[in-house]
C-alpha positions, 0 to 999 in steps of 0.5 A: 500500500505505501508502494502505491501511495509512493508510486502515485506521488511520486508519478504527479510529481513528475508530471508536474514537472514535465507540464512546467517545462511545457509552459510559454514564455507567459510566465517568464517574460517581463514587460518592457522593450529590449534591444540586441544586436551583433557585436560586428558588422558584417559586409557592412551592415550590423544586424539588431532585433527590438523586442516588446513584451507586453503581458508577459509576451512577444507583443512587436518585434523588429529584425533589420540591419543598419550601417554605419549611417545608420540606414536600414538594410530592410529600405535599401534598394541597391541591396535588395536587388543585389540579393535577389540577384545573387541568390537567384544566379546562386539557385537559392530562394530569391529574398531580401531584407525587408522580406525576410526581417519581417518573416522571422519578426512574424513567426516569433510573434505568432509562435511565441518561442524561437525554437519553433522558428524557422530559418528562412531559405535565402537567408540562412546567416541572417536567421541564425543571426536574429535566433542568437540575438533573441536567445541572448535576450532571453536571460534579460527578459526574465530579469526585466534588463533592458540594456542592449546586449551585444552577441557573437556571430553564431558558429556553423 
């Protein structure tokens, strides 16, 4: 009998503990608008996320690049162009900045998590640079910090 009794604590324990795990980032989010960007510009342009929470959720977020005048790489023609060219003559999904800023920024407002979100095809490097800057985000949101944070490039 205390077997049983033991067995069943022991099983909605672990339960609990699973579905804890399960939970969104509600509960873990504190409001407020928090900044990342690259540590180094590369060709040029220095990729940042803005993210605000509201109600212990993503509530907007921002993926672009700016440059050393601080243009935006989303709102610059030539390099639109230039990437969509590159990536058509290079077989790749034909992409640009502003298209795929706003794809990444729209999958972590819906998904709620950046692990469910996917890299963009065209814009490998780009999408490994906006999930690295949220990840380093993470541990600010928690604690509600909101100094930018400046991140490494990630690693293949």
């Amino acid at each position: 009998m205390k077997k049983r009794i033991f067995s069943a604590a022991l099983g909605a324990i672990l339960i609990t503990a699973v579905f804890a795990g399960c939970t969104s980032n509600s509960n873990t989010l504190k409001d407020g608008t928090y900044h990342a960007q690259m540590k180094e510009a590369s060709h040029g342009w220095t990729d940042y996320v803005e993210i605000t929470v509201k109600d212990g959720k993503f509530d907007t977020v921002v993926y672009d690049s700016k440059n050393d005048s601080g243009d935006k790489k989303s709102l610059d023609e030539d390099y639109k162009k230039s990437m969509m060219e590159g990536n058509k003559n290079a077989g790749k999904a034909e992409t640009y900045p502003a298209d795929y800023s706003k794809k990444l920024a729209d999958s972590l407002l819906e998904k709620q998590d950046i692990s469910q979100v996917d890299t963009v095809a065209g814009a490998t490097n780009s999408s490994k640079n906006f999930k690295a800057m949220v990840e380093a985000l993470k541990s600010n949101m928690s604690k509600g910090k909101t100094d930018t944070v400046l991140v490494d490039a990630p690693t293949e």
